[in-house]
Backbone as a ProteinNet text record, in pm:
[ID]
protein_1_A
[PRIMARY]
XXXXXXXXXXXXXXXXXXXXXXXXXXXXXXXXXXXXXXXXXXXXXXXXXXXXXXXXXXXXXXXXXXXXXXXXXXXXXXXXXXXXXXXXXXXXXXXXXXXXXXXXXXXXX
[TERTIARY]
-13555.7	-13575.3	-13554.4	-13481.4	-13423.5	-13530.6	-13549.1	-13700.4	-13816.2	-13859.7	-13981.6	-13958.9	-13851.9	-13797.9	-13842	-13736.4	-13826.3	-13901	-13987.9	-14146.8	-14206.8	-14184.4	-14202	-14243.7	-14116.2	-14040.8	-14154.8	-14126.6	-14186.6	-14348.4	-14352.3	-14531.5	-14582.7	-14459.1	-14513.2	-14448.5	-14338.3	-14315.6	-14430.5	-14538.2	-14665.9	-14736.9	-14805.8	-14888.5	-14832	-14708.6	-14689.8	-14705.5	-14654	-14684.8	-14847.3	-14912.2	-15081.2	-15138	-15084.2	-15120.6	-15092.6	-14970.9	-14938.2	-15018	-15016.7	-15112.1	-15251.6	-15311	-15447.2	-15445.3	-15327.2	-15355.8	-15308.3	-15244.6	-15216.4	-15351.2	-15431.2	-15535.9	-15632.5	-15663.7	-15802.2	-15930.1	-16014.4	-16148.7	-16149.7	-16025.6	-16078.7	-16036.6	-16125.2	-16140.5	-15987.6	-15960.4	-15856.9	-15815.4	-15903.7	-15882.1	-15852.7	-15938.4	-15874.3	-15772.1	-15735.8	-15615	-15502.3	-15536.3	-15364.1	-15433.2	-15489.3	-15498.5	-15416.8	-15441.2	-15373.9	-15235.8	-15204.4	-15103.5	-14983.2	-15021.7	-14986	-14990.3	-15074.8	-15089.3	-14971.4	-14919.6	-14814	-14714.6	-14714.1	-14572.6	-14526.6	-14613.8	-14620.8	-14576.9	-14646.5	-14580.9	-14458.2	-14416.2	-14268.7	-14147.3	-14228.2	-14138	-14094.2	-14269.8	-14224	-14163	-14149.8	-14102.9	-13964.4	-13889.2	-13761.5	-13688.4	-13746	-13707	-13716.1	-13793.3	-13796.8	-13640.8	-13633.7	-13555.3	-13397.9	-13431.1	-13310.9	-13234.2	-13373.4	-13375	-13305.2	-13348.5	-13328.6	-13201.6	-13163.5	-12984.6	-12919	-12951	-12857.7	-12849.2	-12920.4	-12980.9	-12822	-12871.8	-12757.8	-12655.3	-12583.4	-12438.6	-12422.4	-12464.2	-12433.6	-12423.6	-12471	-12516.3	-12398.4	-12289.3	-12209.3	-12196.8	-12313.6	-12365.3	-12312.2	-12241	-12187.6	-12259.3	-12237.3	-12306.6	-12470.4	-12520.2	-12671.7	-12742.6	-12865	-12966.3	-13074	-13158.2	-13296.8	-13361.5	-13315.2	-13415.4	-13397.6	-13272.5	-13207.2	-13261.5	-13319.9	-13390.8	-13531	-13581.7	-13660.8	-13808.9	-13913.9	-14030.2	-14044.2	-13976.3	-14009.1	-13896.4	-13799	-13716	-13738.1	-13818.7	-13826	-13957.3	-14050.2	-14147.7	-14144.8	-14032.1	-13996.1	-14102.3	-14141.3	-14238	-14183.2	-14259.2	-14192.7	-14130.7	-14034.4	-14021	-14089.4	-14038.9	-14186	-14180.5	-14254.6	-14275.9	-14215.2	-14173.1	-14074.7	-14182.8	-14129.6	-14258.5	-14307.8	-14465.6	-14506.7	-14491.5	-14497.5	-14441.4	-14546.2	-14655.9	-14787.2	-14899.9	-14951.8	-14999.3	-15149.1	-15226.8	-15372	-15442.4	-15503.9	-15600.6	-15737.5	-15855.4	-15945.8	-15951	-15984.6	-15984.4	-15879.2	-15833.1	-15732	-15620.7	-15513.8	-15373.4	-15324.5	-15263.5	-15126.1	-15058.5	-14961.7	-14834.9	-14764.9	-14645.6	-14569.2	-14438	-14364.4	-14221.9	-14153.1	-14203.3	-14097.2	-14088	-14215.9	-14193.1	-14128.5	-14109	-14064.3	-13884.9	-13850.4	-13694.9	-13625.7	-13715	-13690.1	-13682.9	-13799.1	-13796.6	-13645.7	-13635.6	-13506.8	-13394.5	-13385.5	-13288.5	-13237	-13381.5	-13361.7	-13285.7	-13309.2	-13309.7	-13147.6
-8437.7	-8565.3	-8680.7	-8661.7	-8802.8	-8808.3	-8703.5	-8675.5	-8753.3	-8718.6	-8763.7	-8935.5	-8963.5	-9120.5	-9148.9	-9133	-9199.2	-9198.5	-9108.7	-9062	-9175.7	-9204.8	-9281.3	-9411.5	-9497.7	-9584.1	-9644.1	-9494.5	-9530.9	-9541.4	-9464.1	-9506.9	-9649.3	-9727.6	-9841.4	-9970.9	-9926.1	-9982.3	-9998.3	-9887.2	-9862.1	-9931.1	-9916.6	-10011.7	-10167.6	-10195.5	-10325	-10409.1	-10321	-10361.4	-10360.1	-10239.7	-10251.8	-10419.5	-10487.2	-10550.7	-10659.5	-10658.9	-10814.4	-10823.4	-10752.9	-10717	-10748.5	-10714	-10753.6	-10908.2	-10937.7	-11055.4	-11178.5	-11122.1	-11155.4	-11202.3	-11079.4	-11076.1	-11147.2	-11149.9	-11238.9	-11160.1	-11166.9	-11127.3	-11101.3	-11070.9	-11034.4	-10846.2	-10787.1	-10666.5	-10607.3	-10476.1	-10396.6	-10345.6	-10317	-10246	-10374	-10526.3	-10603.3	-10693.8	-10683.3	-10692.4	-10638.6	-10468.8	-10398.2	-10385.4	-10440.2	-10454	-10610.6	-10719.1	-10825.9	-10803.7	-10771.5	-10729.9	-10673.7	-10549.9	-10460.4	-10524	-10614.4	-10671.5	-10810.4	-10865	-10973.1	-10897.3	-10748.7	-10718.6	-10597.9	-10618	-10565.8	-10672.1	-10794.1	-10919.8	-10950.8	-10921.3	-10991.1	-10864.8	-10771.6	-10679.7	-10653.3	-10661.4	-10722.4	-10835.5	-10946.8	-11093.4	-11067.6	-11038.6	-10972.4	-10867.1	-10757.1	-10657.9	-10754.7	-10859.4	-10918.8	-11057.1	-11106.6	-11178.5	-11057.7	-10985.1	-10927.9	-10892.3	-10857.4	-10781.7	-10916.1	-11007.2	-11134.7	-11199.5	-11187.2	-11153.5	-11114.3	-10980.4	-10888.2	-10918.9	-10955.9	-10966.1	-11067.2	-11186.7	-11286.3	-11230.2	-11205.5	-11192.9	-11086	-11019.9	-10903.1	-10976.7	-11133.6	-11192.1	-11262.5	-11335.7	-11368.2	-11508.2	-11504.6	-11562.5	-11547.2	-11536.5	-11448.6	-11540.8	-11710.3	-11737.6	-11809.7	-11780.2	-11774.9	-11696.6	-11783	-11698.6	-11781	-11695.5	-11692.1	-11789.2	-11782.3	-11807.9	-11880.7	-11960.7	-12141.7	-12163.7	-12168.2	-12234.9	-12338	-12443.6	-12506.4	-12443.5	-12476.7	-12443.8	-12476.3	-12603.9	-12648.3	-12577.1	-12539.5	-12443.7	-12318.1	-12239.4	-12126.4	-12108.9	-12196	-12210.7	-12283.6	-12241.3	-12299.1	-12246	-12278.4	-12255.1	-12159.2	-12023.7	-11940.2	-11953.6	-11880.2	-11942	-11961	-12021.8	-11992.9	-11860.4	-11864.9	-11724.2	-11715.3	-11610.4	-11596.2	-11681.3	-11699.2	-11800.4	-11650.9	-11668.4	-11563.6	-11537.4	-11407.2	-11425.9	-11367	-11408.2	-11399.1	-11540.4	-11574	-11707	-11695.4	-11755.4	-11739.6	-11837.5	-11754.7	-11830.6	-11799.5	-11849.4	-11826.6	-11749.7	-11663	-11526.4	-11390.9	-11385.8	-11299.8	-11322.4	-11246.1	-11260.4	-11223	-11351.8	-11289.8	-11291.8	-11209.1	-11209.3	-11358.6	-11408.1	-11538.5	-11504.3	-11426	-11423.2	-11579	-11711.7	-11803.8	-11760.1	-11777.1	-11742.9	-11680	-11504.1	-11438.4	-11451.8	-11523.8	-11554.7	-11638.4	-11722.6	-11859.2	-11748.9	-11637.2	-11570.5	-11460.4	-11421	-11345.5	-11431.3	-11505.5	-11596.1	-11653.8	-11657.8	-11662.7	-11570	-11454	-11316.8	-11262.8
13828.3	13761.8	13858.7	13912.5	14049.5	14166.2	14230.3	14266.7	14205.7	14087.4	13997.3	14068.5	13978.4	13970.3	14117.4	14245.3	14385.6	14406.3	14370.6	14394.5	14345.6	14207.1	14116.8	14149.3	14258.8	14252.1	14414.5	14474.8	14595.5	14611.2	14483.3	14496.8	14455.2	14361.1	14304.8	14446.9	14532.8	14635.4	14688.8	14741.1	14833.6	14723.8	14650.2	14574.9	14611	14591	14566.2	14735.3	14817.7	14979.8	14969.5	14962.6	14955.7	14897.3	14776.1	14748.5	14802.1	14822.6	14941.2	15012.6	15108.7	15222.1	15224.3	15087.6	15044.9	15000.5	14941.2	14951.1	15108.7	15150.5	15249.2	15364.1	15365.6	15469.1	15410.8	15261.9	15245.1	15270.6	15304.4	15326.1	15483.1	15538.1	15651.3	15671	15726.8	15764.3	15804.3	15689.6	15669.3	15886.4	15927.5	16078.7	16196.1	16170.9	16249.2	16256.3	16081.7	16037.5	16096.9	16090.5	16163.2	16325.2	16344.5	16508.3	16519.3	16479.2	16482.7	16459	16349.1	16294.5	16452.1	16476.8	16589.2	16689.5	16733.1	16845.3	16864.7	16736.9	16702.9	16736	16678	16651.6	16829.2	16883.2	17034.9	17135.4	17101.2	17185.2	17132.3	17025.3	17019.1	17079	17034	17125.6	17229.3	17308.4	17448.2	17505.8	17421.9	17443	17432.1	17346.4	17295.9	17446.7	17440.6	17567.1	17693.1	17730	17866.4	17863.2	17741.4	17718.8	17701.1	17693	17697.6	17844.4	17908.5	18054.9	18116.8	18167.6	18179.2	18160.4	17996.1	17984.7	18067.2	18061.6	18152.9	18261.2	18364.1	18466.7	18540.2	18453.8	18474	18439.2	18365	18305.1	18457.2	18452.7	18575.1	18724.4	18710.4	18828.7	18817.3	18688.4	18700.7	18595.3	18527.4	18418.2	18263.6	18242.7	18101.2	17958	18033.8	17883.6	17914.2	18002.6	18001.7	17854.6	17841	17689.4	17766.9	17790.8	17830.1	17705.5	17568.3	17429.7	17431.6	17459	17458	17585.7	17665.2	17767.6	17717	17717.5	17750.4	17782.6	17747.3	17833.3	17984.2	18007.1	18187.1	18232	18168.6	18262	18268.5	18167.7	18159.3	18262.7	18292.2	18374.7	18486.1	18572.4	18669	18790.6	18916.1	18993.7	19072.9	19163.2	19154.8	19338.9	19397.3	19483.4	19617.9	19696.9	19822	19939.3	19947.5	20013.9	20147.3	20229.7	20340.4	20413.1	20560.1	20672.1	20723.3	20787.6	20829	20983.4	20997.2	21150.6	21200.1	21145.1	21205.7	21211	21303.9	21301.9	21288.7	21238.8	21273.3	21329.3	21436.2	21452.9	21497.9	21490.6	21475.2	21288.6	21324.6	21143.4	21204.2	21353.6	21340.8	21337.4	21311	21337.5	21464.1	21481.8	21643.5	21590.7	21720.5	21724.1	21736.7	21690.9	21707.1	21665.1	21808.1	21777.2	21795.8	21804.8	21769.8	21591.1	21514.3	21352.2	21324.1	21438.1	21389.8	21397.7	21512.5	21539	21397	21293.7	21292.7	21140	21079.7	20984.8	20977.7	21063.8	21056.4	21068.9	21095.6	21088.6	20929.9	20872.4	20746.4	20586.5	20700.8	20608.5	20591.8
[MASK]
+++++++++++++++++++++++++++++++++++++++++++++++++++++++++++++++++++++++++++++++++++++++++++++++++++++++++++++

């Protein structure tokens, strides 16, 4: 009997989600619906796991009350940094050798 009843209970649960859902979507197509759908609920997941990674990242760096989510857009899109100097010079279309770059690059490192 308790059986019957969930069965019961859970089929009118699934009907009643089916129908949200239908009304939810409107006239647009049941398959690009749960592709949208899936595709929202994939970016927040991934948005979530990178903001977490990111957390960690700091607190381990020495950061304890850093949150990636309380950041700003111009801070969270900060420019990325500049690249080591090359310790190769060009000229003409080939590369030389230029150990001053290269003294001035390890020096850096």
């Amino acid at each position: 009997m308790v059986d019957t009843k969930k069965e019961q209970e859970r089929e009118e649960l699934h009907r009643a989600i089916w129908a949200i859902a239908d009304d939810l979507r409107g006239a647009v197509d049941g398959w690009d619906f749960k592709s949208y759908v899936l595709g929202t609920m994939f970016y927040r997941y991934i948005s979530e796991n990178i903001a977490s990674y990111i957390n960690q990242g700091e607190i381990d760096a020495g950061n304890p009350d850093f949150r990636y989510e309380d950041m700003s857009d111009a801070e969270a899109e900060c420019s990325p940094p500049k690249p080591a100097p090359s310790i190769f010079s060009k000229r003409n279309t080939s590369a030389t050798w230029n150990p001053a770059k290269w003294s001035s690059w390890t020096a850096t490192r």
